[in-house]
LODREN-136384 format. One record per residue: residue number from 0; x, y, z of N, C-alpha, C in turn. Coordinates in steps of 0.05 Angstrom, whole numbers, plus 5000, padded with zeros to 4 digits. Layout:
<sites>
SITE   nr  neast  nnorth   nup  caeast  canorth  caup  ceast  cnorth   cup
SITE  NUM      X       Y     Z       X        Y     Z      X       Y     Z
...
</sites>
This chain:
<sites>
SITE   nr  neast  nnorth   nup  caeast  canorth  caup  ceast  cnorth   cup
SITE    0   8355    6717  7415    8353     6745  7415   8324    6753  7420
SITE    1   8311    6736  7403    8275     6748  7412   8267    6743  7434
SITE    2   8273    6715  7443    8268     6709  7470   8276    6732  7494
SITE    3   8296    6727  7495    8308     6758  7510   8292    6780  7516
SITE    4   8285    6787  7473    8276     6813  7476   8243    6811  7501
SITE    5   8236    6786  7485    8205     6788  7505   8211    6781  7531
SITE    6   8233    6772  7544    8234     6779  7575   8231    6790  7586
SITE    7   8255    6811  7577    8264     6837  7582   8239    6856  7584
SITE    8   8210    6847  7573    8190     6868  7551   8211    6890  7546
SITE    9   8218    6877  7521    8228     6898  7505   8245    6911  7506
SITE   10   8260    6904  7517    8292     6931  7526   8316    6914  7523
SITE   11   8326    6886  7509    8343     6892  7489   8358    6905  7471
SITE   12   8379    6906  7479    8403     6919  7459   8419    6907  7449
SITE   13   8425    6898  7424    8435     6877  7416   8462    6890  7405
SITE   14   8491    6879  7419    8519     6889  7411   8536    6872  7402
SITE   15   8550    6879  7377    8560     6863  7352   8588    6880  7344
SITE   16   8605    6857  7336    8630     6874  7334   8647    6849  7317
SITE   17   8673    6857  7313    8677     6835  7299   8707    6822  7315
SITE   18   8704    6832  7335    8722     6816  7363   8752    6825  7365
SITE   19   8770    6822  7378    8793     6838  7377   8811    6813  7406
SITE   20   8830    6821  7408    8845     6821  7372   8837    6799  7359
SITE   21   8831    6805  7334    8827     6780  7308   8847    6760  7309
SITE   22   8881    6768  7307    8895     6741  7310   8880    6717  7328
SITE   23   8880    6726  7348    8876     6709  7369   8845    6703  7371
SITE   24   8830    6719  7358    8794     6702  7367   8792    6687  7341
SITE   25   8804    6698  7320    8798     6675  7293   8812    6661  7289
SITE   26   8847    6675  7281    8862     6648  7270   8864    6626  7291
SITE   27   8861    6638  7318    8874     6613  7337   8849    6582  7337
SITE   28   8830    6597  7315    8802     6572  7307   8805    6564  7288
SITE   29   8836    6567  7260    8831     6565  7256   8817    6572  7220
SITE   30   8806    6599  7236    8791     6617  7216   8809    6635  7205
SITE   31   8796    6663  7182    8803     6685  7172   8821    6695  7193
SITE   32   8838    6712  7188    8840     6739  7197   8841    6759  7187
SITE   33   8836    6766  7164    8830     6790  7140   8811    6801  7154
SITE   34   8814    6819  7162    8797     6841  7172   8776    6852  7148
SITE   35   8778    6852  7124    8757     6864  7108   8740    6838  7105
SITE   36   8746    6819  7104    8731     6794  7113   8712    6795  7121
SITE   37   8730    6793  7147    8712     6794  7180   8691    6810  7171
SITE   38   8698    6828  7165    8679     6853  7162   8656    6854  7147
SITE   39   8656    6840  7117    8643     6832  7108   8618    6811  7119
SITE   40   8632    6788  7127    8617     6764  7145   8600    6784  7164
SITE   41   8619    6808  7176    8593     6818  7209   8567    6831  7190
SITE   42   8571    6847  7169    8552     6874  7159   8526    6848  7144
SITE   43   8533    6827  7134    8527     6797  7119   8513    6797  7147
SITE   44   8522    6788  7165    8498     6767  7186   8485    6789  7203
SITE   45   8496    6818  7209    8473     6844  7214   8447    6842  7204
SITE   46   8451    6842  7174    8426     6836  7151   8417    6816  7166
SITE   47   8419    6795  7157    8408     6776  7155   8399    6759  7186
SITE   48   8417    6785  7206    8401     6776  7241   8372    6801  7240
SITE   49   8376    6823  7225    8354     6841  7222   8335    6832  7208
SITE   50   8333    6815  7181    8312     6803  7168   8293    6782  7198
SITE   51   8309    6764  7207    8304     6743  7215   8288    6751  7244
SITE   52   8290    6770  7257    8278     6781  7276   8250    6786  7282
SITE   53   8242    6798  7249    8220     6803  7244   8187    6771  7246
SITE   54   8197    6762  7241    8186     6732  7254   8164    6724  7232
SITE   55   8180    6737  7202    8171     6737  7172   8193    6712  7159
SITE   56   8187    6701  7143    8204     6676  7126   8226    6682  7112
SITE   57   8250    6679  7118    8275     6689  7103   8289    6672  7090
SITE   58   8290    6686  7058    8309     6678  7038   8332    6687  7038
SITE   59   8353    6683  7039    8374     6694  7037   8400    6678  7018
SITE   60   8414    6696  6997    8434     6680  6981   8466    6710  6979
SITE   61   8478    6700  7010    8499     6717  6996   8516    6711  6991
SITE   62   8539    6721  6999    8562     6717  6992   8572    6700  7016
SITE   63   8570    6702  7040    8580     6684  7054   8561    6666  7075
SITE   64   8532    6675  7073    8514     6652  7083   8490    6656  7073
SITE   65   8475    6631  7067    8456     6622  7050   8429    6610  7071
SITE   66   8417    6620  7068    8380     6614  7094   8365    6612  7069
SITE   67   8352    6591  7074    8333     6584  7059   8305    6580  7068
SITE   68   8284    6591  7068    8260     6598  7077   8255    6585  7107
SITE   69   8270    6600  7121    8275     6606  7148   8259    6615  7164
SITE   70   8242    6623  7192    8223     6619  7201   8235    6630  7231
SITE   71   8251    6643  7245    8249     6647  7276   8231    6662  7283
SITE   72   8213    6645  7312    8195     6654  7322   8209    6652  7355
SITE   73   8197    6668  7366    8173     6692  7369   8199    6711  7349
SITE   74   8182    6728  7342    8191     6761  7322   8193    6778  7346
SITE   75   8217    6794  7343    8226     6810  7369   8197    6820  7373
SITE   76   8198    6827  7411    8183     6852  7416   8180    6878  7401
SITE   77   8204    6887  7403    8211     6916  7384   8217    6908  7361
SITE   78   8199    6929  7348    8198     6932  7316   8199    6951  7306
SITE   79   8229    6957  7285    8221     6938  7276   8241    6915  7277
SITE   80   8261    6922  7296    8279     6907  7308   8285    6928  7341
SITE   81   8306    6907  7351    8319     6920  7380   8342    6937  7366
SITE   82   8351    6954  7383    8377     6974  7377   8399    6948  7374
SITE   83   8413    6963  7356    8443     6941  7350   8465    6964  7348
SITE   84   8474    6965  7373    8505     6974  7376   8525    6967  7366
SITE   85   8548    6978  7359    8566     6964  7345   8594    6971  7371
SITE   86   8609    6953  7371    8630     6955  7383   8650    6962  7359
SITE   87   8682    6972  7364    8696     6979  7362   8724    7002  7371
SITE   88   8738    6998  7366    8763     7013  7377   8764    7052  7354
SITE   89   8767    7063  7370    8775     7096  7358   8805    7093  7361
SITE   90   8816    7111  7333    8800     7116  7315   8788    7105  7293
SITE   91   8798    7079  7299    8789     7066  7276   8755    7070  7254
SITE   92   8760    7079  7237    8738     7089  7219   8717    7067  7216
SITE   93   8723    7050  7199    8693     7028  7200   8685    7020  7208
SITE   94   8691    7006  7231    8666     7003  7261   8657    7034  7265
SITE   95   8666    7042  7263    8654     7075  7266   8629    7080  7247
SITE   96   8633    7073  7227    8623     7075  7206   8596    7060  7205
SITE   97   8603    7039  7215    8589     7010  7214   8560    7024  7240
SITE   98   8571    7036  7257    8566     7033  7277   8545    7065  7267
SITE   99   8542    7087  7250    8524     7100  7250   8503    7091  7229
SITE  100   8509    7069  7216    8494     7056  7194   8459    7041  7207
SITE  101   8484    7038  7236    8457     7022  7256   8454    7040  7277
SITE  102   8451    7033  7306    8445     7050  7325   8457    7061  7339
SITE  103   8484    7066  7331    8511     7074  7348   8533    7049  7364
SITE  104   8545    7070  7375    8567     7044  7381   8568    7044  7428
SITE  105   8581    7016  7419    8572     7016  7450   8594    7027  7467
SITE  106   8600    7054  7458    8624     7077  7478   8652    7065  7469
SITE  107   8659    7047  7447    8692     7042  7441   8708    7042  7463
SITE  108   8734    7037  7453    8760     7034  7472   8775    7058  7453
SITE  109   8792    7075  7466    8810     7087  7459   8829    7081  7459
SITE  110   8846    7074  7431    8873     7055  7435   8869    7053  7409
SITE  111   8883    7026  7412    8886     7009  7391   8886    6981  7410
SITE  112   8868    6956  7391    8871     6926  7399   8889    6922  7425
SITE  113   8920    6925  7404    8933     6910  7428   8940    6928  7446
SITE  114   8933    6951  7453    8932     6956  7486   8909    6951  7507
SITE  115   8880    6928  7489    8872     6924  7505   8877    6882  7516
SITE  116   8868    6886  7540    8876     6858  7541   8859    6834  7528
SITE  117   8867    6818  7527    8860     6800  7505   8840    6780  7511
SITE  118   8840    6774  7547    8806     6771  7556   8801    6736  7548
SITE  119   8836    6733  7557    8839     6703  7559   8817    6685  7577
SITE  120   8803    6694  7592    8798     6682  7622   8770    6705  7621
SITE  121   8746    6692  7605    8724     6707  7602   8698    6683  7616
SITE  122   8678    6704  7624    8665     6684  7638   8638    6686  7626
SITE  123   8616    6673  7630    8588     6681  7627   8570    6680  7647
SITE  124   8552    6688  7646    8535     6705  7672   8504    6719  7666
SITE  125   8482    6693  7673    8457     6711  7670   8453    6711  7692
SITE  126   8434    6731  7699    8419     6744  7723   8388    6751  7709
SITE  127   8371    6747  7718    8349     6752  7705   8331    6760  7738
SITE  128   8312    6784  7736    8303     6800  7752   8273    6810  7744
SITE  129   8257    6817  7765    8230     6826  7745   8238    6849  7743
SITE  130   8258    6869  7736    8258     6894  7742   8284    6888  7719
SITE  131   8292    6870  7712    8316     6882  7682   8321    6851  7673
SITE  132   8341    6845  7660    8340     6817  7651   8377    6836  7634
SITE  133   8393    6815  7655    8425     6818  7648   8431    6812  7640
SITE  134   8453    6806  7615    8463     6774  7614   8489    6791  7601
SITE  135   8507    6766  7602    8530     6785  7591   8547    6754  7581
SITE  136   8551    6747  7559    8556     6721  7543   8581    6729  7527
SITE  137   8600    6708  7538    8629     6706  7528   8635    6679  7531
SITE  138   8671    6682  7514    8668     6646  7509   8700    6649  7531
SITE  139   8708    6618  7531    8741     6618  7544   8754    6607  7532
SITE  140   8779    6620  7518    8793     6611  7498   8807    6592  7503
SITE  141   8828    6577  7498    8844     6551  7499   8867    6560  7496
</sites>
């Protein structure tokens, strides 16, 4: 993320969400699907991606992850972090929520989950330019 940010000089926007549909990005790993979970784990590693930015030594003991005098360098460009958007679906309230706590949200989907598609067949793609620095990072499910 810092790297980025100093590419970019500085125009990083960092967008976080807690993925949709959940059946299919967690349990099919596997993982949770409790959405108050999830939810917990995203607002948990928000913190603790906002501590770590700063390019100061992080302690951290929570509830679901533990850093122990931790160290990422370079410390973003922007400080005292980059904007952090939140993704989510309207109307759903707590990504909503989530999402004025930090810097807003990155324009939602109107719906609900499953009317959007599920984004079986996702690609990744940097482009880096002296004039912007792109990237757009997804995984491909199984």
């Amino acid at each position: 993320m810092a790297t980025l940010d100093h590419l970019s000089g500085g125009r990083v926007v960092f967008a976080a969400g807690s993925g949709g549909p959940i059946e299919d990005e967690y349990r099919s790993f596997g993982d949770t699907d409790e959405p108050r979970l999830l939810a917990e784990r995203l607002d948990e590693g928000l913190e603790l991606s906002r501590r770590s930015w700063s390019g100061e030594a992080v302690d951290h003991h929570g509830r679901h992850y533990e850093v122990r005098d931790v160290t990422l360098l370079p410390a973003t460009v922007q400080q005292p972090r980059p904007p952090v958007w939140i993704g989510g679906f309207w109307p759903r309230r707590p990504p909503m929520r989530r999402a004025a706590r930090w810097d807003g949200s990155d324009g939602g989907r109107v719906g609900t989950a499953t009317a959007v598609p599920s984004g079986r067949q996702r690609h990744g793609e940097i482009r880096l330019s002296r004039a912007a620095v792109s990237i757009m990072i997804s995984r491909m499910d199984f």
